[in-house]
TORKOL-4160 file (C-alpha; in steps of 0.2 Angstrom, whole numbers, padded with zeros to 4 digits, m for minus):
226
<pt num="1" X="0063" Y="0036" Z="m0070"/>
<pt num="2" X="0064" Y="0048" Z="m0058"/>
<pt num="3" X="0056" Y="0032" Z="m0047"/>
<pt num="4" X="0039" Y="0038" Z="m0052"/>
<pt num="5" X="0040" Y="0051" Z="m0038"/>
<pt num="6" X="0039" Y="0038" Z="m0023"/>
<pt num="7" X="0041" Y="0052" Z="m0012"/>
<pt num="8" X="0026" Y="0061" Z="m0017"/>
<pt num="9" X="0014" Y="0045" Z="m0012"/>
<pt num="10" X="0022" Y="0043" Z="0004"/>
<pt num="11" X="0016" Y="0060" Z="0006"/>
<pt num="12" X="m0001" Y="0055" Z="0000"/>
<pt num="13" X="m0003" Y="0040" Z="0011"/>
<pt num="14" X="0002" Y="0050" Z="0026"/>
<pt num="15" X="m0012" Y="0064" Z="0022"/>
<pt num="16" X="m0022" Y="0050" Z="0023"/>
<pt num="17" X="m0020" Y="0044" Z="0039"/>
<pt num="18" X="m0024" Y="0063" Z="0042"/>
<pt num="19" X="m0038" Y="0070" Z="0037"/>
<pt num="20" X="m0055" Y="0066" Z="0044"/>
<pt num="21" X="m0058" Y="0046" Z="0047"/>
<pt num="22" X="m0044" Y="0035" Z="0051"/>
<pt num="23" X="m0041" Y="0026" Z="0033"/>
<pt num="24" X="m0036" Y="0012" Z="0030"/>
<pt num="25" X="m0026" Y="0001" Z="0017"/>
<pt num="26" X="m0036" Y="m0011" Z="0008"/>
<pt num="27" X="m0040" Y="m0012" Z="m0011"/>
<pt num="28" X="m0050" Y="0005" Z="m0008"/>
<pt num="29" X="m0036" Y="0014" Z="0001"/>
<pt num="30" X="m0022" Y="0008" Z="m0011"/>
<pt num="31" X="m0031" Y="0013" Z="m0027"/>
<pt num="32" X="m0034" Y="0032" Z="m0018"/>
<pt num="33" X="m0016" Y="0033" Z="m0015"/>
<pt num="34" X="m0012" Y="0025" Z="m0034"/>
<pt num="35" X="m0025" Y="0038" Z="m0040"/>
<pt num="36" X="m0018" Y="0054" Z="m0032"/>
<pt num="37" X="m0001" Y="0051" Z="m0037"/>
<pt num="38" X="m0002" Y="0048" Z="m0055"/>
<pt num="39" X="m0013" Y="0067" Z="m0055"/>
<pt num="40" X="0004" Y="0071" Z="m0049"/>
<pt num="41" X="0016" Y="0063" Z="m0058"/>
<pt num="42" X="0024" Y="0075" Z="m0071"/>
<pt num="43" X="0024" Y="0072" Z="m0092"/>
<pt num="44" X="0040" Y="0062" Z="m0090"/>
<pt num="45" X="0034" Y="0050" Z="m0078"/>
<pt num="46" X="0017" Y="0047" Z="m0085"/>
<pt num="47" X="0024" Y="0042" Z="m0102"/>
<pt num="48" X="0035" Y="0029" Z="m0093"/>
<pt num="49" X="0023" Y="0024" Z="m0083"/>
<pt num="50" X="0009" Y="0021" Z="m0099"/>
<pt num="51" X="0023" Y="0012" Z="m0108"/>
<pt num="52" X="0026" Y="m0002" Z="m0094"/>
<pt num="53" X="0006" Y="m0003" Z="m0093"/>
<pt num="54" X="0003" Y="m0006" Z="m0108"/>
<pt num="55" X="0015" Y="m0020" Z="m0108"/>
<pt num="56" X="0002" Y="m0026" Z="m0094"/>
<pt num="57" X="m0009" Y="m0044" Z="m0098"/>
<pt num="58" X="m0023" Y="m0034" Z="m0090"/>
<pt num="59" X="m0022" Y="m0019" Z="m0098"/>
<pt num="60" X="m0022" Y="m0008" Z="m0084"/>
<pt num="61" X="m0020" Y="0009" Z="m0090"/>
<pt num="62" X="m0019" Y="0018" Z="m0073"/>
<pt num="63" X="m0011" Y="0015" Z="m0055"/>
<pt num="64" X="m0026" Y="0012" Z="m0049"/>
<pt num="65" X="m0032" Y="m0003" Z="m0056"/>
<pt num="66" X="m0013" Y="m0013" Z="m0053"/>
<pt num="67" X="m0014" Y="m0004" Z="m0034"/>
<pt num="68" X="m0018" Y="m0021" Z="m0027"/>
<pt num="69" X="m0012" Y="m0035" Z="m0037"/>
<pt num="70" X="0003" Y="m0039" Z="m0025"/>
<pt num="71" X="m0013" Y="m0044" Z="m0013"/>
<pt num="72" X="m0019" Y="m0055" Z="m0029"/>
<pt num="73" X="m0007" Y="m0064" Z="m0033"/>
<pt num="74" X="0001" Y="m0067" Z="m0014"/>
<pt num="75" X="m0008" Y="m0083" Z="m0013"/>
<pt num="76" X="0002" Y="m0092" Z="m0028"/>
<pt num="77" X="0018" Y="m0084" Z="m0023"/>
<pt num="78" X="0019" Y="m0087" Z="m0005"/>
<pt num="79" X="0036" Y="m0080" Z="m0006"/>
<pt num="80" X="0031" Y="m0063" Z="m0008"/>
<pt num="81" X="0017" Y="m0063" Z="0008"/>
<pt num="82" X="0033" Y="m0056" Z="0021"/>
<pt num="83" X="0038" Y="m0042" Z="0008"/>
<pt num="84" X="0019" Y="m0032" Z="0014"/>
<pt num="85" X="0025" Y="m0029" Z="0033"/>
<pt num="86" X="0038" Y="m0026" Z="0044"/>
<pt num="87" X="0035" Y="m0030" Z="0061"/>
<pt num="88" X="0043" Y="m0019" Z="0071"/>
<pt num="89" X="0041" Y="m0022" Z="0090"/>
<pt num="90" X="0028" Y="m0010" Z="0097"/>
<pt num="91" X="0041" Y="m0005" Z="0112"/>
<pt num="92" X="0056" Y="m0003" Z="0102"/>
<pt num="93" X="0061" Y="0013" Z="0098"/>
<pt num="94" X="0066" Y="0012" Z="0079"/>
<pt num="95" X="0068" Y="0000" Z="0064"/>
<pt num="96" X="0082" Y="m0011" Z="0067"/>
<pt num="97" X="0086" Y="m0021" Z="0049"/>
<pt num="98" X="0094" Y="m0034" Z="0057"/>
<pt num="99" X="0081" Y="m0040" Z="0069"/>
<pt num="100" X="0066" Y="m0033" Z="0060"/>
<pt num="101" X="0071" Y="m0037" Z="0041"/>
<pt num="102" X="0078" Y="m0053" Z="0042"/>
<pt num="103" X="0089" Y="m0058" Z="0026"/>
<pt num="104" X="0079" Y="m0042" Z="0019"/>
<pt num="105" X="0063" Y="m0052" Z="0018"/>
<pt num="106" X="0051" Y="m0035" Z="0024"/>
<pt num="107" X="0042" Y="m0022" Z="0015"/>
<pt num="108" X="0056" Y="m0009" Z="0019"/>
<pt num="109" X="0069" Y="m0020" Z="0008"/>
<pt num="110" X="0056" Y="m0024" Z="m0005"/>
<pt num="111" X="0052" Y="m0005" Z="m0009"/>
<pt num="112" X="0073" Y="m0005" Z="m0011"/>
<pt num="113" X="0073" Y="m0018" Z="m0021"/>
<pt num="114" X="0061" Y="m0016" Z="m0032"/>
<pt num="115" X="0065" Y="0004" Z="m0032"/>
<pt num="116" X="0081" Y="m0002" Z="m0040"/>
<pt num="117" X="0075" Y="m0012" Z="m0053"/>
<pt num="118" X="0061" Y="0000" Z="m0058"/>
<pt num="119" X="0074" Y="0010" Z="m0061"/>
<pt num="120" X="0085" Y="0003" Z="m0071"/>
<pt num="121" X="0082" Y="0007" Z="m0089"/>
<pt num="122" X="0092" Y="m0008" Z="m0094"/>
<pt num="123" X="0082" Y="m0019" Z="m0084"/>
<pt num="124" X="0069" Y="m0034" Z="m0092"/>
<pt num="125" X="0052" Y="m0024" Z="m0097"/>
<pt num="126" X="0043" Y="m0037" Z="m0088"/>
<pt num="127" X="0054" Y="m0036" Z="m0072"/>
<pt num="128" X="0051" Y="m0016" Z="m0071"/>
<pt num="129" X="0031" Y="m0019" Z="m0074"/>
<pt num="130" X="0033" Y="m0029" Z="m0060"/>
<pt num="131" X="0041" Y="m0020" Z="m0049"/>
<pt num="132" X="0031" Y="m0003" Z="m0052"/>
<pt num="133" X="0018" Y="m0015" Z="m0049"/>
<pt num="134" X="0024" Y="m0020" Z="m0030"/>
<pt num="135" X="0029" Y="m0002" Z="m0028"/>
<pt num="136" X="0013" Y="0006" Z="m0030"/>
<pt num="137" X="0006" Y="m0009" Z="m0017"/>
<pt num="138" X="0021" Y="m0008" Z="m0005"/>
<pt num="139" X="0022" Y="0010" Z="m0002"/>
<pt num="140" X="0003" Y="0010" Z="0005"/>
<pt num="141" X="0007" Y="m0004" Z="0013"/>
<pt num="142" X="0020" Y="0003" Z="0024"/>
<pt num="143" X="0009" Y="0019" Z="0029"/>
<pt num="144" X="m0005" Y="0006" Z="0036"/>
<pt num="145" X="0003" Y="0005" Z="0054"/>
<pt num="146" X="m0001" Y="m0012" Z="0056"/>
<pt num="147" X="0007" Y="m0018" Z="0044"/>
<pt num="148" X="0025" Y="m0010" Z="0052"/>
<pt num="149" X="0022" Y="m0015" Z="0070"/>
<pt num="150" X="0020" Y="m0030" Z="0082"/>
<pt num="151" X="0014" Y="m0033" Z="0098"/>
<pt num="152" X="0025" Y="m0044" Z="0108"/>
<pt num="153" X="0018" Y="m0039" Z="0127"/>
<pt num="154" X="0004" Y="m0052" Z="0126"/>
<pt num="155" X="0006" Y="m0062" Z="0111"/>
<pt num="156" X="0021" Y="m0074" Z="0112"/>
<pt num="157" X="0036" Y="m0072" Z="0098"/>
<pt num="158" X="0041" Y="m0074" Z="0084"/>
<pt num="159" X="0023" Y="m0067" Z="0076"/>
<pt num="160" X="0018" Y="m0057" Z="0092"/>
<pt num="161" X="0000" Y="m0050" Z="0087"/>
<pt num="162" X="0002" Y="m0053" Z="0069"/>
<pt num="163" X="m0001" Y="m0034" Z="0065"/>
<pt num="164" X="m0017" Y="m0033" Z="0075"/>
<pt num="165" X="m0024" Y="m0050" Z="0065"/>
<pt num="166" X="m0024" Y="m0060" Z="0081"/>
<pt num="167" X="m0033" Y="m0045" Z="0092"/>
<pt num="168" X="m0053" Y="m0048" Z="0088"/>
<pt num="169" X="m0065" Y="m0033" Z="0088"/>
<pt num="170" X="m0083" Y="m0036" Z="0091"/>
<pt num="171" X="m0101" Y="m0025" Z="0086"/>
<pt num="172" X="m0090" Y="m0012" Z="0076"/>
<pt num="173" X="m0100" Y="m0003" Z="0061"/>
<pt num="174" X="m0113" Y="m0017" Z="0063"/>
<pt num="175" X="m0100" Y="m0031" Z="0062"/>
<pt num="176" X="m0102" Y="m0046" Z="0072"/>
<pt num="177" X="m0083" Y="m0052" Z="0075"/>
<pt num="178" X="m0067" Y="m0046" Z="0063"/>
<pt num="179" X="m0050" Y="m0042" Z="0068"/>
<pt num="180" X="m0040" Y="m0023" Z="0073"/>
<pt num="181" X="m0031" Y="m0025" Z="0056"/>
<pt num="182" X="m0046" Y="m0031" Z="0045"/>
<pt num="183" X="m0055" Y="m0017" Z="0055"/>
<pt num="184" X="m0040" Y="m0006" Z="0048"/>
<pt num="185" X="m0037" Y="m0011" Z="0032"/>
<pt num="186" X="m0053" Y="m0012" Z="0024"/>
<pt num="187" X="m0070" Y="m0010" Z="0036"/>
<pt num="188" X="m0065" Y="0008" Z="0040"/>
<pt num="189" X="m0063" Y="0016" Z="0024"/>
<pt num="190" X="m0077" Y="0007" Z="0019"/>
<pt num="191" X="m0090" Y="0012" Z="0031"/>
<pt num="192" X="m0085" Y="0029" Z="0030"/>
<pt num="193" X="m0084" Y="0031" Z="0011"/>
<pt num="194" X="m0099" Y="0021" Z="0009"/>
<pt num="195" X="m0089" Y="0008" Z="m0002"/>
<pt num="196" X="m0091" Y="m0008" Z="m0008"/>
<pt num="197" X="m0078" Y="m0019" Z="m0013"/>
<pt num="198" X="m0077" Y="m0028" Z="m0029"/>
<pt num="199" X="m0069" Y="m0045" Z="m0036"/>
<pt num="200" X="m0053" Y="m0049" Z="m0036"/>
<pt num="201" X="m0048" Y="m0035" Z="m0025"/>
<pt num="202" X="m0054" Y="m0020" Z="m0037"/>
<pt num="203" X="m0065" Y="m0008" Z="m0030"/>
<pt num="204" X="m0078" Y="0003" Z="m0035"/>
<pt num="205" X="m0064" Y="0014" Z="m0044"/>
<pt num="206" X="m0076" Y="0028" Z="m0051"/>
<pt num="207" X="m0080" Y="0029" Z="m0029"/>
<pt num="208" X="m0061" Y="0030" Z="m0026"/>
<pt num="209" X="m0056" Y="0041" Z="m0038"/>
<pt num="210" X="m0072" Y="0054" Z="m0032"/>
<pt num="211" X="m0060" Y="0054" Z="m0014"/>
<pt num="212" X="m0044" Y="0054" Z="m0022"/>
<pt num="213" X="m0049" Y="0070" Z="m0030"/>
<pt num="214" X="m0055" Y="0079" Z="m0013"/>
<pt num="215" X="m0041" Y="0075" Z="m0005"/>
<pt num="216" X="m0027" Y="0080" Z="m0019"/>
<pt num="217" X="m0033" Y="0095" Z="m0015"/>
<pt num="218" X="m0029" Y="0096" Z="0003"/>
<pt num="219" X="m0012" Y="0092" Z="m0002"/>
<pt num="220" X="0001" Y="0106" Z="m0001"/>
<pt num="221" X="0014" Y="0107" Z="m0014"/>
<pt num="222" X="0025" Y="0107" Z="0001"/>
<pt num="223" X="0022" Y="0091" Z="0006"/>
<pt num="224" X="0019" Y="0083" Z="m0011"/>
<pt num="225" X="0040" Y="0089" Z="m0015"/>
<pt num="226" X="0046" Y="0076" Z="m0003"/>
């Protein structure tokens, strides 16, 4: 399925972290990166990609809208919450799977595995619907650097920092207390984009899709063949 040109979002979350503000990755930030990789996602994948929609109860008919439905549906399937980050310690010099991805239970097996299946045109329907769904999540996921790092100097193992969650900010954009990674994932991008976010983890989609397209545009085709 040519993996629905995975390489070309990695791409587009890191222009992201790139260009102006600091973005971040909550439902806004997600549904950007869905957004500008579907614009360029060629005849073949889009035709693939409307088929396993279509085969969606919601009846989602672009990225966008099933960008954050592995954030949705963590809390009834607690098993899935360790496949969104990796925790990498902040002084180690690389990934190391076996210290870092215990039993592959990270985001950097989970893109694998459901890579795989998504990929495999004898696979269930529902299986590969499910697994473009986590894909689309888990690749923006990866690009939000909290959610690949863990601070170990002052917070005691195994959860160190937990990806910023346990390091309080105060008085930031008018809020009163919040956390480094809820200040990343979703108050950021918000502020700047003057955002609001919607029920159950759908933004203002009209809003996100205005940005994707301003920022498509800075993309160079360079960057977007990865």
């Amino acid at each position: 399925m040519d993996r629905l040109r995975i390489g070309a979002v990695v791409v587009l979350a890191t222009l992201l972290l790139n260009v102006g503000h600091a973005f971040a990755w909550g439902p806004e930030g997600h549904a950007m990166i869905a957004e500008i990789a579907e614009m360029r996602l060629n005849d073949r994948a889009k035709a693939q990609v409307a088929d396993l929609l279509s085969q969606d109860d919601s009846k989602a008919q672009h990225l966008d809208q099933i960008a954050s439905w592995a954030d949705a549906v963590r809390p009834a399937r607690k098993e899935t919450a360790p496949w969104h980050f990796v925790d990498i310690p902040l002084d180690a010099p690389k990934y190391d799977a076996s210290q870092d991805c215990a039993n592959g239970n990270c985001v950097v097996a989970a893109i694998k595995k459901f890579s795989d299946v998504l990929a495999d045109r004898n696979a269930d329907p529902k299986a590969r619907l499910e697994g473009l769904k986590f894909i689309v999540h888990f690749v923006g996921d990866i690009h939000q650097p909290l959610h690949c790092v863990a601070d170990f100097s002052k917070f005691p193992p195994p959860q160190g920092d937990k990806g910023g969650n346990l390091v309080q900010i105060r008085n930031y954009f008018d809020k009163e207390r919040t956390n480094l990674h809820a200040l990343w994932d979703g108050v950021i991008i918000e502020e700047a984009l003057d955002l609001q976010l919607g029920d159950h983890f759908q933004p203002d989609l009209q809003g996100t899709l205005a940005e994707a397209k301003k920022l498509n545009r800075k993309i160079r085709d360079t960057d977007a063949s990865g």
